[in-house]
C-alpha positions in Angstrom: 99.6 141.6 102.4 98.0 139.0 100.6 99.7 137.5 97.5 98.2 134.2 96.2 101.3 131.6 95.9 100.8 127.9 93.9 104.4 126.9 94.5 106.6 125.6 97.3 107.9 129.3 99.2 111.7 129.7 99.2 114.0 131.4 100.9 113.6 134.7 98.5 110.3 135.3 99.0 111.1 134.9 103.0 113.6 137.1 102.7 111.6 139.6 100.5 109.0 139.4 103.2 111.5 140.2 106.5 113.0 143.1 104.0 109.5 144.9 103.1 109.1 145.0 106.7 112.4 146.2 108.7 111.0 149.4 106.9 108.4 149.1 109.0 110.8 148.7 111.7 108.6 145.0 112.4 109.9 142.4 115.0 107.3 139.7 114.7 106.4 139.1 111.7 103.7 135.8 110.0 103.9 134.5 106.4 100.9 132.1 106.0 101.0 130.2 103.0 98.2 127.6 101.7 101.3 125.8 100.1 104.3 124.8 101.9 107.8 126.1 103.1 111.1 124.8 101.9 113.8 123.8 104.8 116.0 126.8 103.4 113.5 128.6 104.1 112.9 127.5 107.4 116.2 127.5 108.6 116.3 131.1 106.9 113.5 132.1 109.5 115.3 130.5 112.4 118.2 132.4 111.6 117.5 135.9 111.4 116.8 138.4 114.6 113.1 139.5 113.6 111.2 136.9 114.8 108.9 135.3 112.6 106.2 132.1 112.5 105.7 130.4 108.9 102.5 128.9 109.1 101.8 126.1 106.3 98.6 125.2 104.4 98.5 122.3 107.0 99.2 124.0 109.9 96.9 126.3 108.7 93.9 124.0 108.1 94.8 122.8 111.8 94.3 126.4 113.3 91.1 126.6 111.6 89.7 123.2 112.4 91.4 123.6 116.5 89.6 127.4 116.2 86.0 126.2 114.5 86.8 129.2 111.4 86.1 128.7 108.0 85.0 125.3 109.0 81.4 123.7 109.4 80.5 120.2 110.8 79.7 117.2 108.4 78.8 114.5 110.7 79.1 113.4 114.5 79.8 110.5 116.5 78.5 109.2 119.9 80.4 106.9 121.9 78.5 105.0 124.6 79.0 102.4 127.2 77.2 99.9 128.6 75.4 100.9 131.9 75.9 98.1 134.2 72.8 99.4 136.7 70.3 98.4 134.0 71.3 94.9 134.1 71.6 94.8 137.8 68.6 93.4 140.6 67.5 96.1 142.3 
């Protein structure tokens, strides 16, 4: 289900959620929001015997960047040391 959401999500829409699926007799269940998860919502989720991951807009853009998806490079970086060997006698 995909529902675009500009606010914080509550509790009621969590609960909503975990409702729409028991009918689906569902024990894991992920709400992915761009936005971000109030604590009674959280603790809500903790609670309740479905188990259920709430992934946030920035856990979310973590997943993505950690899984290279939706994502493309802007710039890179090289590191370097100095190599001793060329400045030894040899």
């Amino acid at each position: 289900m995909y529902k675009r959401w500009d606010n914080v999500v509550g509790r009621p829409e969590i609960q909503m959620f975990v409702g729409a699926l028991q009918g689906q007799r569902a024990r894991k269940e992920i709400f992915i929001t761009t936005s971000k998860f109030t604590d009674e919502a959280i603790q809500y989720a903790r609670g309740i015997e479905s188990k259920i991951i709430l992934i946030d807009g920035c856990r979310l853009t973590n997943l993505m960047i950690d899984h290279d998806i939706g994502v493309s490079a802007v710039a890179s970086y090289q590191i370097k040391k100095v190599d001793t060997d060329f400045f030894s006698e040899g």
